[in-house]
C-alpha positions as CSV (number, residue, x, y, z in Angstrom):
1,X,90.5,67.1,28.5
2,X,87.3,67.8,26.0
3,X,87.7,71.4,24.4
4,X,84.0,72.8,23.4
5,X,85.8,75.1,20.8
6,X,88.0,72.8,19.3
7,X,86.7,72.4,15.8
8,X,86.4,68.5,15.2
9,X,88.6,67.0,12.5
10,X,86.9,66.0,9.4
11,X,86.4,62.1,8.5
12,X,87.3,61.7,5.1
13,X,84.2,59.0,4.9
14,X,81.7,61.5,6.4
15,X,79.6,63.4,3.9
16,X,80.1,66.9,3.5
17,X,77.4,69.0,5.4
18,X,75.5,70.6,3.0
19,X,74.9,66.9,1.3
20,X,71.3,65.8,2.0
21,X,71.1,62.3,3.3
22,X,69.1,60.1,1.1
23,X,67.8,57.5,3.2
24,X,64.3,58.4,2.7
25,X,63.8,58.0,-0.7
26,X,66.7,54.8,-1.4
27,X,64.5,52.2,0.5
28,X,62.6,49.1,-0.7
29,X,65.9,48.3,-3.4
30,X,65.4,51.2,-6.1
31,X,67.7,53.4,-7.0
32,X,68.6,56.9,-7.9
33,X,70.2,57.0,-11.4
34,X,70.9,59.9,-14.0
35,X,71.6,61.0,-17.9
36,X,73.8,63.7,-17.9
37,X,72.4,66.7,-15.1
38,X,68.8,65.1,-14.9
39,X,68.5,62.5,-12.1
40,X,65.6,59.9,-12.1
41,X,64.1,57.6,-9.1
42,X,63.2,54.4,-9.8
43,X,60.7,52.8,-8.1
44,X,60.0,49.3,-7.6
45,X,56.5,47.8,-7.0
46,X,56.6,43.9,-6.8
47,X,55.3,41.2,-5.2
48,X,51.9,42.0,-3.4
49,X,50.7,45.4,-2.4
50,X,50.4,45.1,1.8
51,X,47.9,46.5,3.4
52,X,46.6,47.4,7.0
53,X,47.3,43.3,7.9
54,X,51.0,41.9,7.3
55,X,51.4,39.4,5.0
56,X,52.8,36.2,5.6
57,X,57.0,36.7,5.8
58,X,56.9,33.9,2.6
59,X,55.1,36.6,0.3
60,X,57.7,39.0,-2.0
61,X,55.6,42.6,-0.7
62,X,55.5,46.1,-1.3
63,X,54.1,48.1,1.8
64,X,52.0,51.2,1.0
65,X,53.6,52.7,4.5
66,X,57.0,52.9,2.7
67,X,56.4,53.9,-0.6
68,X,53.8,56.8,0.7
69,X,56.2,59.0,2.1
70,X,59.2,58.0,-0.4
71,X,56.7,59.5,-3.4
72,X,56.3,62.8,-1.1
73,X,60.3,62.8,-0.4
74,X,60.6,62.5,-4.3
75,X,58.5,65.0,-5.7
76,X,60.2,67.4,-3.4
77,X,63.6,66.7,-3.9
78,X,64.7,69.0,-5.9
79,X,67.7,67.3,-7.4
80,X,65.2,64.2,-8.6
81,X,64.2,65.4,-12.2
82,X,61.0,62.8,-12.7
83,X,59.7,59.2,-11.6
84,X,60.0,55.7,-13.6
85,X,57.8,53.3,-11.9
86,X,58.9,49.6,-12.7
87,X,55.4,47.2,-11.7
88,X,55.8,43.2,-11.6
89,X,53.0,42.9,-9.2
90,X,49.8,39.9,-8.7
91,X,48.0,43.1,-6.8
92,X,47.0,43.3,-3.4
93,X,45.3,45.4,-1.1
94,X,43.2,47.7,-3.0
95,X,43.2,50.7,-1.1
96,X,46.7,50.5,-0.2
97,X,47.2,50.1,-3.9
98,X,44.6,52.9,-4.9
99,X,46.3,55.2,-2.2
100,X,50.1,54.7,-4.2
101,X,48.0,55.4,-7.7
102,X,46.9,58.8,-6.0
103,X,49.7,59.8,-4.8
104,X,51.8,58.9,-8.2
105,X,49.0,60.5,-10.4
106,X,49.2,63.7,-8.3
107,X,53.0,64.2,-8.2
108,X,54.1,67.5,-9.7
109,X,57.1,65.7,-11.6
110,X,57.1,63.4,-14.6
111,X,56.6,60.2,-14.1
112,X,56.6,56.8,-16.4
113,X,55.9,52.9,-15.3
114,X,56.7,50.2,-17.3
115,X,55.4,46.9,-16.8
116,X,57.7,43.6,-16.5
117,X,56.2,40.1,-15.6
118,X,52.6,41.5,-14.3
119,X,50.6,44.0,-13.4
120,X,47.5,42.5,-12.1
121,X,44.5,43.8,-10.5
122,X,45.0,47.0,-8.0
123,X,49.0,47.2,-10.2
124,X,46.2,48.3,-13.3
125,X,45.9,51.9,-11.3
126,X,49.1,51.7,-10.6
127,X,50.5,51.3,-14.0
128,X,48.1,54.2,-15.3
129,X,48.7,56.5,-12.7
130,X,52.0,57.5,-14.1
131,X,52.2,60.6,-17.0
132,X,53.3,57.6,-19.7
133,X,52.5,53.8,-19.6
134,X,54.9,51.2,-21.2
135,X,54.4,47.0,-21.0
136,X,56.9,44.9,-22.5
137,X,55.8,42.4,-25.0
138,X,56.2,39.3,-22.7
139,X,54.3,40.9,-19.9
140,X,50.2,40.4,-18.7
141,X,47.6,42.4,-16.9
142,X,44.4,40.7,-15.5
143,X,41.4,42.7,-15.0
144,X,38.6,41.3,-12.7
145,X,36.5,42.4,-10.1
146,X,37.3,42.9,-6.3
147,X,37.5,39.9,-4.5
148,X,37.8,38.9,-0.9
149,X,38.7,36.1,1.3
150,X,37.2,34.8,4.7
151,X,33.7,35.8,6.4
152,X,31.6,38.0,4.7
153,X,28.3,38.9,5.4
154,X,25.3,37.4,3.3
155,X,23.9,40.9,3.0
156,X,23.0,43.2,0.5
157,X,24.7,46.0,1.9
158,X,27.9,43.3,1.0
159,X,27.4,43.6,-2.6
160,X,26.8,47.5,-2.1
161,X,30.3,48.2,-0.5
162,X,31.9,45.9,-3.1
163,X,30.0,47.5,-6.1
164,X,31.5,50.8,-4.5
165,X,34.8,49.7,-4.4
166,X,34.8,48.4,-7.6
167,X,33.3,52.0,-9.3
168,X,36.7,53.4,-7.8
169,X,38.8,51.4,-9.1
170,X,36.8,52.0,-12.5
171,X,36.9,55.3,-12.3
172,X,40.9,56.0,-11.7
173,X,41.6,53.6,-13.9
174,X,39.4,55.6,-16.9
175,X,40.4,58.5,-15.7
176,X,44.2,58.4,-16.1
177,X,43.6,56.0,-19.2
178,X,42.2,55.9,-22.5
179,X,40.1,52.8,-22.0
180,X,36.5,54.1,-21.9
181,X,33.9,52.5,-19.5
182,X,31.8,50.2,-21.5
183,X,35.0,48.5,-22.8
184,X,36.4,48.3,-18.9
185,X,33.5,47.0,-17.7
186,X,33.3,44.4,-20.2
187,X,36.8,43.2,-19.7
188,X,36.2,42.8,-15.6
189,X,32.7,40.5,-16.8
190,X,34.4,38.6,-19.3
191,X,33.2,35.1,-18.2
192,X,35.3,33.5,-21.1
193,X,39.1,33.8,-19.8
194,X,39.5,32.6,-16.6
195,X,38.7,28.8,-15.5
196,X,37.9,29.6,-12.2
197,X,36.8,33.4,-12.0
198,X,35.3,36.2,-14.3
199,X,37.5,38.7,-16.0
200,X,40.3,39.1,-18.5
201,X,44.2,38.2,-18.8
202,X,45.4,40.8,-21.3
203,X,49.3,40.5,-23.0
204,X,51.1,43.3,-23.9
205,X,50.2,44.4,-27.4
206,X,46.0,43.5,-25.9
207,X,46.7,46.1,-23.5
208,X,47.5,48.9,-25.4
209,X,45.1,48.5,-28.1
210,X,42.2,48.2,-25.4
211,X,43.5,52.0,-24.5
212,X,44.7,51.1,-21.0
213,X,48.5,51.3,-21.6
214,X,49.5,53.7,-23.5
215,X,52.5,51.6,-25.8
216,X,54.6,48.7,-25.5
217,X,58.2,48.9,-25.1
218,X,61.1,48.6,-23.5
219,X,63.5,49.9,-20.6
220,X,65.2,52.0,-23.3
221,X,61.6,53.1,-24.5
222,X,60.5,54.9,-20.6
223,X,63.8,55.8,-19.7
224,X,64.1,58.1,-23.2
225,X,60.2,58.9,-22.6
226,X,61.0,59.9,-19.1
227,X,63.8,61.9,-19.8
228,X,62.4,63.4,-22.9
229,X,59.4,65.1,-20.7
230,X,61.6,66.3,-18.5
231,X,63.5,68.2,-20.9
232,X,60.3,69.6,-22.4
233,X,59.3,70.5,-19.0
């Protein structure tokens, strides 16, 4: 017979009570990791940034719905010290994508990306929206102007939205960058680059000298950045 007073033995597998469960901010494969008493979260952002629609399950996808509340559960964790934001993305949805970039820019905590493989179009904000930017050497970003598939209308309300949408993209990427406008827009009109579209592939080194990432380096090179800021802070 069940006793309502007895006190239940412990499991030694079951975490002690006044752990915090982690579940909400160890999804999507990244980790929690540390230097001595600060703690880090590393956040992954590959593959394509999905949207409001699904993407086919063939595509390697980040969904905005996930990483949303992860950022918030990070920035107030109190045991997580800062942010490193590791990008190998061909871009996506751009206001899922723009909607991570805000979030990221307006966290209270340090944070650093670093870009590996890619960071193409809408992973540009992404890559700025961070406190530091690194690329590695090897790695590209290509800058072009929104684009869309399937029926549009012929209207020129059309080009109006999509002007729109590209002035936002613009103007977070500026604004948490050091590129300046007239050299932003002439990357995203750049007819010379691209075989089949306008715009601009830029390597690592191009990057940073066009004042949109702020150095090239390594993994060593944002973690010691990362950890360095949160020391100063």
């Amino acid at each position: 017979m069940r006793n309502d007073n007895e006190i239940p033995e412990e499991n030694e597998n079951s975490e002690p009570a006044d752990q915090k469960p982690r579940d909400s901010v160890t999804a999507m494969g990244s980790v929690i990791t540390h230097r001595g008493e600060d703690i880090i979260y590393c956040l992954t952002v590959i593959g394509q940034i999905e949207g409001h629609y699904i993407l086919p399950p063939s595509n390697k996808t980040t969904k905005y719905e996930h990483v949303i509340p992860s950022l918030l559960a990070i920035d107030e964790d109190e045991d997580i010290d800062g942010l490193l934001v590791l990008l190998n993305t061909s871009g996506g949805d751009v206001e899922a994508g723009l909607a991570i970039a805000e979030m990221i820019a307006g966290m209270k905590k340090p944070s650093v990306s670093l870009v590996l493989g890619g960071g193409h179009s809408i992973g540009i904000p992404l890559a700025v929206a961070c406190d530091r930017s690194f690329i590695v050497s090897t790695a590209s970003m290509t800058v072009h102007p929104v684009r869309t598939t399937g029926l549009t209308v012929g209207a020129p309300q059309t080009y109006r939205y999509f002007q729109k949408m590209q002035d936002r993209i613009m103007r977070f990427t500026v604004e948490n960058s050091h590129i300046c406008e007239e050299k932003y827009r002439e990357l995203v009109l750049n007819t010379g680059e691209l075989a089949t579209d306008i715009g601009t592939v830029l390597e690592g080194k191009e990057a940073v000298d066009c004042g949109l990432i702020d150095a090239v380096g390594t993994l060593r090179d944002a973690t010691d950045a990362l950890y360095e800021m949160i020391n100063i802070g």
